[in-house]
C-alpha positions in Angstrom: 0.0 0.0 0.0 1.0 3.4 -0.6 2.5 4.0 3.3 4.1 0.8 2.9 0.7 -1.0 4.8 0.4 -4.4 3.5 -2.8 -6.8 3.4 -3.0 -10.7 2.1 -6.4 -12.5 1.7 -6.5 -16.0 1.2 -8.3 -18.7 0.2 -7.9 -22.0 1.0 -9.5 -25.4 -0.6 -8.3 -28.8 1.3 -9.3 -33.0 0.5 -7.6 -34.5 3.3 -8.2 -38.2 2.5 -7.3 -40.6 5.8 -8.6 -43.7 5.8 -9.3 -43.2 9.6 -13.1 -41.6 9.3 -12.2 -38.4 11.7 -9.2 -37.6 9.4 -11.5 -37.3 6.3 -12.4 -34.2 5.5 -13.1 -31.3 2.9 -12.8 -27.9 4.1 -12.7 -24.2 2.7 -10.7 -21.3 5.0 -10.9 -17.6 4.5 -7.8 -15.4 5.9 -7.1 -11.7 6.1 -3.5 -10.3 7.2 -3.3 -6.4 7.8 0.5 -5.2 8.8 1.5 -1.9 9.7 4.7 -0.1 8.3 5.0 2.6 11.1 6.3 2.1 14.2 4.5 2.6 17.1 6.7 3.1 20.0 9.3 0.9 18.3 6.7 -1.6 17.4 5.4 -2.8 14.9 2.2 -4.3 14.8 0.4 -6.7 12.4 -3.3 -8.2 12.9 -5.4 -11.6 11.5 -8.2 -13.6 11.1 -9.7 -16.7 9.9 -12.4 -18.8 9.3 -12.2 -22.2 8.2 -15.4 -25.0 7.6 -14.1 -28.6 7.8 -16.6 -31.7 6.3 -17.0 -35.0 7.5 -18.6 -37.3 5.7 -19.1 -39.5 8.9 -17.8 -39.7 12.6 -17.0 -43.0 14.8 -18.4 -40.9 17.5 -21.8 -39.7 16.2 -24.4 -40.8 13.1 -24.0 -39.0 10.1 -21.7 -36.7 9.2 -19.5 -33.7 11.0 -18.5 -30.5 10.7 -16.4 -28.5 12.6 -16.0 -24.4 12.1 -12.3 -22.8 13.4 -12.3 -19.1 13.7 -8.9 -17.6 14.6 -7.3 -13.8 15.5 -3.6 -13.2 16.0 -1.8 -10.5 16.8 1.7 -10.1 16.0 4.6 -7.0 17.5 7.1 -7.0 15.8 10.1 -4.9 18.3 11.4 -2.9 15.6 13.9 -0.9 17.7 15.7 -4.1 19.4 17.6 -5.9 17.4 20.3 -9.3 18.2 23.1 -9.7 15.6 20.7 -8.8 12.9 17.4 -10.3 14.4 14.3 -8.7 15.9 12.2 -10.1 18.3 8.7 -11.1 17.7 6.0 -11.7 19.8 2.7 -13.6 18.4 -0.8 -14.1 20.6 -3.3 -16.2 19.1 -6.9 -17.0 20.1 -8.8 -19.9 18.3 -12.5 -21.5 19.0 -13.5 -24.6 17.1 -17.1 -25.8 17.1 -18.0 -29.3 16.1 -21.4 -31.2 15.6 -19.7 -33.1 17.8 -19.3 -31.8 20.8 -16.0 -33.7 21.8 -14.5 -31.8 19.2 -15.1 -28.3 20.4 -12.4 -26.5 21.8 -10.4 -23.0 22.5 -6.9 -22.9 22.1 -4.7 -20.0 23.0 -1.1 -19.3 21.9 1.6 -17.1 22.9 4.7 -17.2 21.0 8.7 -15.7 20.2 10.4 -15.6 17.5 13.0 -13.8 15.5 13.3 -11.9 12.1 15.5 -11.0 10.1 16.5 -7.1 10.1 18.4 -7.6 6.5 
């Protein structure tokens, strides 16, 4: 983008064949990535989201079939004004809810990660 903003969409299309019946699965996911240029503070900060529908055909643990719905947000700083022989730090929070027709399938998940980039 003009500032030097950037965006991604994506789509994504999956067959996961398994012969295991809980493995088998089509499934269609949405994404959307918004990072900013411009510091703030000395960070950087990027934001995301997805959706994703998965398809069972059928489940050992219910009759008929399944399907499960993810939705996911992150949140990513990048520490623009540290930096390690080259690297910067990166920390990543994620948040994540899946809902099944299955109810042993539903879950939240929650992520907090570090990593390093690249300042080249």
């Amino acid at each position: 983008m003009a500032g030097g903003d950037s965006y991604t969409l994506g789509l994504t299309l999956r067959d996961n064949q398994s012969k295991a019946r809980d493995s088998d699965y089509k499934s269609v996911a949405y994404s959307a990535n918004y990072d900013f240029a411009k510091p703030v503070a000395g960070m950087r900060f990027g934001f995301g989201a997805d959706i994703e529908s998965r398809n069972f055909a059928s489940s050992i643990y219910a009759a008929g079939p399944r399907e499960d719905v993810s939705v996911g947000l992150e949140m990513s700083v990048n520490f623009s004004n540290v930096e390690f022989y080259g690297f910067q730090p990166i920390v990543k929070f994620e948040a994540r809810r899946n809902e099944s027709s299955v109810a042993l399938f539903d879950r939240n998940y929650g992520n907090i990660a570090f990593d390093l980039r690249s300042s080249f």
